[in-house]
C-alpha positions as CSV (number, residue, x, y, z in Angstrom):
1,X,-3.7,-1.8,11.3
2,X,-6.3,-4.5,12.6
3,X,-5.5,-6.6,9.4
4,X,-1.9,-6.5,9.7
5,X,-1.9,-7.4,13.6
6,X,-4.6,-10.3,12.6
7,X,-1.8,-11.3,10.2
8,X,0.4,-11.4,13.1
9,X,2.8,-8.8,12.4
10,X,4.5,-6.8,15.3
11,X,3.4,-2.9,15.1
12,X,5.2,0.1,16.1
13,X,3.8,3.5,15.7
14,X,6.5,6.5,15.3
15,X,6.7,9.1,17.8
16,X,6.0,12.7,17.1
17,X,5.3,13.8,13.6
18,X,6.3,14.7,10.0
19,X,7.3,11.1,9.8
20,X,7.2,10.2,5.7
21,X,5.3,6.4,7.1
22,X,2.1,6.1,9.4
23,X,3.7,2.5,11.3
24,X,6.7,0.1,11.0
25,X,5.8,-3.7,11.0
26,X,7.5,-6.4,12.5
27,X,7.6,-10.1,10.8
28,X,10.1,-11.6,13.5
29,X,12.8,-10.7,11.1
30,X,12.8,-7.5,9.7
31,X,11.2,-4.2,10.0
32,X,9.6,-2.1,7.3
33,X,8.0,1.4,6.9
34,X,4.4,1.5,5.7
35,X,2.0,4.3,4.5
36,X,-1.7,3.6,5.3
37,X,-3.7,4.6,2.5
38,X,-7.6,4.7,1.7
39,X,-8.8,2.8,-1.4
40,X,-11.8,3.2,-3.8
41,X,-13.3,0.5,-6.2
42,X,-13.4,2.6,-9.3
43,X,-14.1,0.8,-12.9
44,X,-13.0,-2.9,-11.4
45,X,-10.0,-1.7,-9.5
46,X,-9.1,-0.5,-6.5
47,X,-7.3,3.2,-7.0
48,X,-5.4,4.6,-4.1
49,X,-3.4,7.9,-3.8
50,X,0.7,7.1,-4.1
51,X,1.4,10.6,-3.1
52,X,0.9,12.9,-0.6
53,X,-0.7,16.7,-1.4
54,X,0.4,19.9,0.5
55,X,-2.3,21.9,-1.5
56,X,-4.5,22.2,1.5
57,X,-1.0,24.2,2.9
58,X,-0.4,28.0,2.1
59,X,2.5,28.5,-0.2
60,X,3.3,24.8,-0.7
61,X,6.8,24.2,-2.1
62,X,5.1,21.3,-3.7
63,X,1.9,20.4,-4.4
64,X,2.3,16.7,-4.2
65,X,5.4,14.4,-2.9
66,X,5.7,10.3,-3.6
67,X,7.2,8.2,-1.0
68,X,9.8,6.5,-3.4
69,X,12.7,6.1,-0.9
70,X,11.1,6.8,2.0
71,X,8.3,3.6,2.7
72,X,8.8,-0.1,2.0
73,X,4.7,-1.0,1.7
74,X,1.6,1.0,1.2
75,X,-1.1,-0.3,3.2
76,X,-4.5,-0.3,1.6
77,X,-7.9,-0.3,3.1
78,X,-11.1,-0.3,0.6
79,X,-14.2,-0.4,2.0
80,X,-15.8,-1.2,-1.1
81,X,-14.0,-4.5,-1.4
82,X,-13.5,-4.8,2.7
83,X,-10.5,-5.9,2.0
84,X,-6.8,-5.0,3.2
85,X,-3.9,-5.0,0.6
86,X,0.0,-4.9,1.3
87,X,2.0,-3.7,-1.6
88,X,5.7,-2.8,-2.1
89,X,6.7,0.4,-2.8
90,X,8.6,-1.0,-5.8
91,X,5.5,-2.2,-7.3
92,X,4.1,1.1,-7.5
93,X,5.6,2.5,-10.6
94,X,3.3,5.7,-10.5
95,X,4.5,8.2,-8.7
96,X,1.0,9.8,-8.0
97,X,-2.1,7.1,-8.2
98,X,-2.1,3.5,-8.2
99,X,-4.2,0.6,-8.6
100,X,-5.1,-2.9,-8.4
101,X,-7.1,-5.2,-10.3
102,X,-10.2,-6.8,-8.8
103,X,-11.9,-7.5,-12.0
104,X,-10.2,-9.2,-14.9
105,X,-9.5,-6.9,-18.2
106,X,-11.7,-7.5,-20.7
107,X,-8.8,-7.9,-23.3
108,X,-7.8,-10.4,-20.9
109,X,-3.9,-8.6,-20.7
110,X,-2.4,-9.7,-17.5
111,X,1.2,-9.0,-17.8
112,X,2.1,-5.6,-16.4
113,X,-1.0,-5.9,-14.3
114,X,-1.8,-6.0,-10.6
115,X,-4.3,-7.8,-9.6
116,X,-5.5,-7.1,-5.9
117,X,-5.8,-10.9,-5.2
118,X,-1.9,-11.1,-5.3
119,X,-1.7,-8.2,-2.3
120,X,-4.6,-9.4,0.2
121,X,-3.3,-9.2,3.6
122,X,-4.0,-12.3,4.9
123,X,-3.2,-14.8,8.0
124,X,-0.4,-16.6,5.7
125,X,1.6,-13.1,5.4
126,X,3.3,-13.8,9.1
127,X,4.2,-17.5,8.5
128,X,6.1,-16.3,4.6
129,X,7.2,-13.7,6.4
130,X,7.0,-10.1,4.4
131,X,6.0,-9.9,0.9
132,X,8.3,-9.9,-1.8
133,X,8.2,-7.8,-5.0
134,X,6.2,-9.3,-7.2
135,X,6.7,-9.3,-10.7
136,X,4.3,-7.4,-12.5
């Protein structure tokens, strides 16, 4: 959240609970619904959970639920990196885990990839207002 407000987005915080988002941000001229999620630097990539598990619930319905539909942006703290990342819902194509690139491949591939560079949240974010899809 401190990254995003540094970025000088607006912040609102739902109300109550069950909400499918953790905060909506604010560019000055649209809203959109974000899901804070933790991320950990695992073999040059930052991997982060695109789902949410109800196994810790007795008698789940289901075990895990994405947010396709239901978020614009996942927000993305790794402390490893100590670095924030904004990425569109739409540029998650996983349904479960995700991840982004901090070390190039060694085959050197870099179409269909997403490198965490492209998603840092950073003080230009508020003046380009909010990100776009990319097109990875």
């Amino acid at each position: 959240m401190l990254a995003l407000s540094e970025a000088g987005y607006g912040l609102l915080v739902p109300f109550g609970e069950n909400m499918r988002y953790d905060l909506v941000i604010d560019d000055g001229d649209r809203l959109a619904r974000v899901q804070c999620k933790t991320g950990r630097l695992r073999n040059g990539a930052v991997i982060f959970n695109a789902c949410s598990s109800y196994a810790h619930h007795p008698n789940p319905r289901v075990v895990k639920r994405d947010y396709q539909g239901q978020i614009d942006y996942f927000a993305v703290f790794c402390q490893e990196t100590r670095t924030s990342y904004l990425i569109p819902i739409t540029d998650v194509k996983t349904r479960y885990q995700a991840g982004l690139r901090v070390d190039p491949p060694r085959n050197n591939q870099r179409v269909g990839i997403r490198f965490a560079a492209d998603y840092e949240i950073d003080n230009d974010h508020k003046e380009t207002g909010l990100p776009n899809e990319h097109a990875a």
